[in-house]
FIZAVEX-590514 format. One record per atom (N, C-alpha, C, O): residue in one letter; y, x, z. Coordinates in steps of 0.1 Angstrom, whole numbers, plus 5000, padded with zeros to 4 digits. Layout:
REM residues N
AYXZ;...
***
This chain:
REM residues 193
X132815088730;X133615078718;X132915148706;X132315248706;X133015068696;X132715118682;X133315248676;X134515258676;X132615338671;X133115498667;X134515498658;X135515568660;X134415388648;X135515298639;X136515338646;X137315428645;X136315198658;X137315198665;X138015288670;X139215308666;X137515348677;X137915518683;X138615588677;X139615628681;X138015608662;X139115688656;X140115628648;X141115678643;X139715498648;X141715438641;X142215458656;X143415448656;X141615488668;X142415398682;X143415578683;X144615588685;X142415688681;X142415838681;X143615828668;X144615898671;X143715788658;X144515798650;X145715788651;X146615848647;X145515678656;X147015578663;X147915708670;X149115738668;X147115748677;X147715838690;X147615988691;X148016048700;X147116028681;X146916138679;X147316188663;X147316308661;X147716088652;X147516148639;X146116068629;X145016028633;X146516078619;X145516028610;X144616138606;X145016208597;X143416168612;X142416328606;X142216268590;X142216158585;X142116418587;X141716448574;X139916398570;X139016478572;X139616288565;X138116258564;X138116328550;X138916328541;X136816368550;X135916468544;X134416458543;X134016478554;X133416448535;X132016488535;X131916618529;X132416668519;X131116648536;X130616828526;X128916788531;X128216758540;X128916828514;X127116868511;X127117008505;X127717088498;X125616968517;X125417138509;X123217098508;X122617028517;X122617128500;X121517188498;X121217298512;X122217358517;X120417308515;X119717418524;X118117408523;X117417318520;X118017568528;X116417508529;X115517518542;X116017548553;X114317488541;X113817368550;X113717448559;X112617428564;X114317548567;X114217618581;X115417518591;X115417468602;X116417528578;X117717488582;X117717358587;X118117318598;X117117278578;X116517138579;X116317078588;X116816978595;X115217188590;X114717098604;X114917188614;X113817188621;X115517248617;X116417318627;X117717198632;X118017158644;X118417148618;X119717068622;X118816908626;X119216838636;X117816878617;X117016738625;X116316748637;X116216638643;X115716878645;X115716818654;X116316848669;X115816838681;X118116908662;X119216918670;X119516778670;X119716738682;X119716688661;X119916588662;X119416478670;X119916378675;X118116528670;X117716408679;X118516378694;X118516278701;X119216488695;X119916478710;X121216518714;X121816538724;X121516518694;X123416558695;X123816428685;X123016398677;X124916378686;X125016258679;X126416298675;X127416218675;X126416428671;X127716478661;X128116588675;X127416618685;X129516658668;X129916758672;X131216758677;X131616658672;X132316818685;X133716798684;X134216938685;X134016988696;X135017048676;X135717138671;X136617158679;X137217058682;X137017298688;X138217238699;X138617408693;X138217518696;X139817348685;X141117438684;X142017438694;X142617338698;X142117558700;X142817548716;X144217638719;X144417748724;X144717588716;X146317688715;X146517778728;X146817718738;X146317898728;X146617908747;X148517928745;X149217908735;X148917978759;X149718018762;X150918038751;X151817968747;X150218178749;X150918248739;X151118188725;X151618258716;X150818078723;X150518018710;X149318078700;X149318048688;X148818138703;X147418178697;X146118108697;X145618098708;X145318058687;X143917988686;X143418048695;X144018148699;X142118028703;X141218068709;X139818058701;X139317958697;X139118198698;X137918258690;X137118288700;X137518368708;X135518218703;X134518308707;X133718348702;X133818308690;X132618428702;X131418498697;X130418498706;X130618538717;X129318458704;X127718428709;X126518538711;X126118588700;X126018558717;X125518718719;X124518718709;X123818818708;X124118598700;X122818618690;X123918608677;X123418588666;X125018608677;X125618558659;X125718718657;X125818808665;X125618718640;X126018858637;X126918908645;X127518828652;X127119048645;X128019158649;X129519128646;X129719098635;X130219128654;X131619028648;X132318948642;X133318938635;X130918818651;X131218678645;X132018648653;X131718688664;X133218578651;X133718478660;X134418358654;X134818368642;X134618248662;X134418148653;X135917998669;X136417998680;X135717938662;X136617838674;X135417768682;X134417758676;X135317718696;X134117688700;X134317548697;X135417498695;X133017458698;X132517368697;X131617318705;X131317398715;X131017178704;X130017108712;X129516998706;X129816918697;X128516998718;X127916828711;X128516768721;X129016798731;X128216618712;X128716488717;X127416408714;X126716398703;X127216348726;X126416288733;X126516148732;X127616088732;X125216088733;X124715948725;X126115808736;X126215758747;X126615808727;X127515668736;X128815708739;X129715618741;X129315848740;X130315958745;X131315968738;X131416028727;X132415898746;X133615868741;X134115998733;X133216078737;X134916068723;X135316148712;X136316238726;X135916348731;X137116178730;X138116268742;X137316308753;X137716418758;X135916258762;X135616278771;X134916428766;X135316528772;X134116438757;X133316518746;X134716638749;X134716718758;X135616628740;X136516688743;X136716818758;X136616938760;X136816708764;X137216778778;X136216868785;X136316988789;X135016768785;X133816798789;X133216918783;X132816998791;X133116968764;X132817088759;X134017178762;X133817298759;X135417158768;X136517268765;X136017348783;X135817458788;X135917268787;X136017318802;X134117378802;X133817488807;X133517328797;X131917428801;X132217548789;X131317618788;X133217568782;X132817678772;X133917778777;X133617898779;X135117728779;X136117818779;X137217818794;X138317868796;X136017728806;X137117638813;X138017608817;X138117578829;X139017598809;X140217568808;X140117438806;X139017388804;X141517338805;X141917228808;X142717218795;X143417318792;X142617098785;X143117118777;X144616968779;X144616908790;X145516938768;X146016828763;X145016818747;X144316888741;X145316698746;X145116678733;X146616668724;X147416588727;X146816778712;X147916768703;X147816658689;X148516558686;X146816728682;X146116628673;X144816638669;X144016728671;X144816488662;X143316458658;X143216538645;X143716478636;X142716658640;X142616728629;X141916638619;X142616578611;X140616618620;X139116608609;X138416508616;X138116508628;X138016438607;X136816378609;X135916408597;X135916338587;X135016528601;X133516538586;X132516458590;X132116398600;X132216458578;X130516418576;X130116548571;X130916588562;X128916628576;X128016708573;X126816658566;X125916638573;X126716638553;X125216618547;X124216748546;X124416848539;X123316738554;X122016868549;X121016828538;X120616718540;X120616868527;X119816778523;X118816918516;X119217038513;X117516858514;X116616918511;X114916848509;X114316778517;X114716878495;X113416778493;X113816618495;X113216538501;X115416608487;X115016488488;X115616348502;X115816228502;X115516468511;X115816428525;X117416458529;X118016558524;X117816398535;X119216408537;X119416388552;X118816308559;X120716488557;X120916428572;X122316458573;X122916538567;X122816358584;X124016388583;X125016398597;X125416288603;X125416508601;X126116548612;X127616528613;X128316608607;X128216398623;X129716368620;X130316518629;X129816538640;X131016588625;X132116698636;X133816638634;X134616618624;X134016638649;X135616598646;X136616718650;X136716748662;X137116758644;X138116848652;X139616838652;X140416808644;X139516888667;X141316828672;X141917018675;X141317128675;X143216958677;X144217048682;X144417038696;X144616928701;X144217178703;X144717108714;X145617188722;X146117288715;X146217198735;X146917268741;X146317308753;X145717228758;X146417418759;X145717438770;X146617438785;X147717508785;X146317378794;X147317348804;X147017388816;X147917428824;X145617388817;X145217518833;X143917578834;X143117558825;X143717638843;X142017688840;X142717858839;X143917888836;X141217948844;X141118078838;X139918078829;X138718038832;X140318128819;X139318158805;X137818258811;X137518368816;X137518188809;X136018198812;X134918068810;X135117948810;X133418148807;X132318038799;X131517968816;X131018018826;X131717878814;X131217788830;X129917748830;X129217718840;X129517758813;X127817748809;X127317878805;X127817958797;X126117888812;X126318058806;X124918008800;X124218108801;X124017898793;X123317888789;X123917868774;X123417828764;X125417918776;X125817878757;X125918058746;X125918088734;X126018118761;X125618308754;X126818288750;X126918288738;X127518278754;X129418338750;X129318458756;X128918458768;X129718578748;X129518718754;X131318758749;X131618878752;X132118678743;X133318798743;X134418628738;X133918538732;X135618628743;X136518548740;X138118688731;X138618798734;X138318588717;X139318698711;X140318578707;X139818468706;X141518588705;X142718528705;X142918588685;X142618698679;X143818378680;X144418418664;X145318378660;X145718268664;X145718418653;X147318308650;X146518218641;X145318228639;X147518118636;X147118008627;X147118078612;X146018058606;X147718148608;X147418238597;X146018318598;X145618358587;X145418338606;X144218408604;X143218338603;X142218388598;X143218218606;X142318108602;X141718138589;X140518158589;X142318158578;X141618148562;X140618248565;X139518228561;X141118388572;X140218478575;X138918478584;X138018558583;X139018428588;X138018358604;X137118288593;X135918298593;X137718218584;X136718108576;X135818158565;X134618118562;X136718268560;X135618378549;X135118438557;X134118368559;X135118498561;X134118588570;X132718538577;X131818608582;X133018378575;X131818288577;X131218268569;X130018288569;X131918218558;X131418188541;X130218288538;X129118248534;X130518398541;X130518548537;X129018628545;X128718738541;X128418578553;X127118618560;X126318658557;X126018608546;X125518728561;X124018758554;X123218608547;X123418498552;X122418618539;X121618518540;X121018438548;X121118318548;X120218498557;X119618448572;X120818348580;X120718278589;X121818378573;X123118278585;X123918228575;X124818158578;X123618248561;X124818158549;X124918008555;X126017948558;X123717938555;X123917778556;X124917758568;X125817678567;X124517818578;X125117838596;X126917868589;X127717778588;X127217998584;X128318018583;X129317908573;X130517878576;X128617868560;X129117738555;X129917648566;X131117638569;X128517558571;X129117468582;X130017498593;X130717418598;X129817648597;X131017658609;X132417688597;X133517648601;X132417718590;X133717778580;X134917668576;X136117678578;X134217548569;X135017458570;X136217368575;X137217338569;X135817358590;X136417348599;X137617468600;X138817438598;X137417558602;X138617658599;X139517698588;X140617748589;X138517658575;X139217618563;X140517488564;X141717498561;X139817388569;X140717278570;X141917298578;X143017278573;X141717328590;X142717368601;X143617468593;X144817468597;X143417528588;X143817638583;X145417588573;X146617608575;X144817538566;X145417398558;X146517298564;X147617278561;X145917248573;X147117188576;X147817198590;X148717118593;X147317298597;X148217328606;X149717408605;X150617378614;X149817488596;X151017498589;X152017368589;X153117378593;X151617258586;X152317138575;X152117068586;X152916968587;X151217088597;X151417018611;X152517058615;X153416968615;X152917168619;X153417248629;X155117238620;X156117178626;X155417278610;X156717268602;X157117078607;X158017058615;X156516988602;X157116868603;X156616828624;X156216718629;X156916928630;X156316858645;X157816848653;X157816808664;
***
């Protein structure tokens, strides 16, 4: 199936996401750091994970600054259905079993530099968590600590990204977004649900 497809089909059944492009300028470490991730990620999928308690699920990576944490994510793989992606990154990062609630976002990430331009689609959903004990099942992803948030803390989770040293501004930009947005309308989700 065509990606189109997918997400009017993902829309249908999940919610209409919020589409979005964000550019940003970076320079050329970033560049080509994000081109030649790409050669072998064909976009990303965002997995806001509600547990139990009603609380987001935040992890932190043993190389990000000192009290980063952020919602986890993954790549999506050349041909790889948007839900399979899904399941497949919730259970190797966090393994737990999710539902899907809603389809949040669909971005376009532009990098551009010299001229050159690249562009990374990230979709992010809502989800609910339904079994599993929390724990990382890939330990080649360096998850060193899992922290729980309300949906209000989001805006905060998202500056605090914004907000990084230099060496990680571009990195923090692009993970921030997604938390910005969610941030936004999970409120206006959750009141009309």
């Amino acid at each position: 199936m065509h990606r189109q497809e997918e997400l009017a089909e993902l829309g249908a059944s999940y919610g209409a996401p919020l589409l979005r492009r964000c550019k940003r300028d970076v320079g050329e470490a970033v560049f080509r750091f994000w081109a030649d991730r790409s050669k072998k990620r064909f976009g990303e999928v965002v997995l806001f994970i509600l547990r139990a308690n009603g609380r987001l699920l935040l992890h932190s990576k043993a190389f990000y600054p000192e009290q980063v944490f952020r919602v986890p994510s993954g790549t999506l793989l050349e041909g790889e259905p948007l839900l399979e992606a899904v399941s497949r990154e919730t259970l190797e990062e966090t393994g737990l079993r999710v539902d899907v609630v809603r389809f949040l976002a669909a971005l376009e990430f532009e990098f551009r530099w010299q001229g050159q331009s690249l562009l990374i689609p990230s979709y992010s959903f809502l989800l609910r968590e339904t079994q599993g004990t929390l724990h990382c099942e890939d330990g080649q992803e360096q998850i060193c600590a899992f922290r729980e948030v309300s949906t209000s803390e989001l805006e905060d989770v998202a500056e605090q990204l914004e907000h990084l040293s230099a060496d990680w501004q571009d990195w923090g930009w692009f993970r921030s977004i997604p938390h910005r947005i969610a941030a936004q309308l999970l409120p206006s989700w959750s009141e009309g649900a």
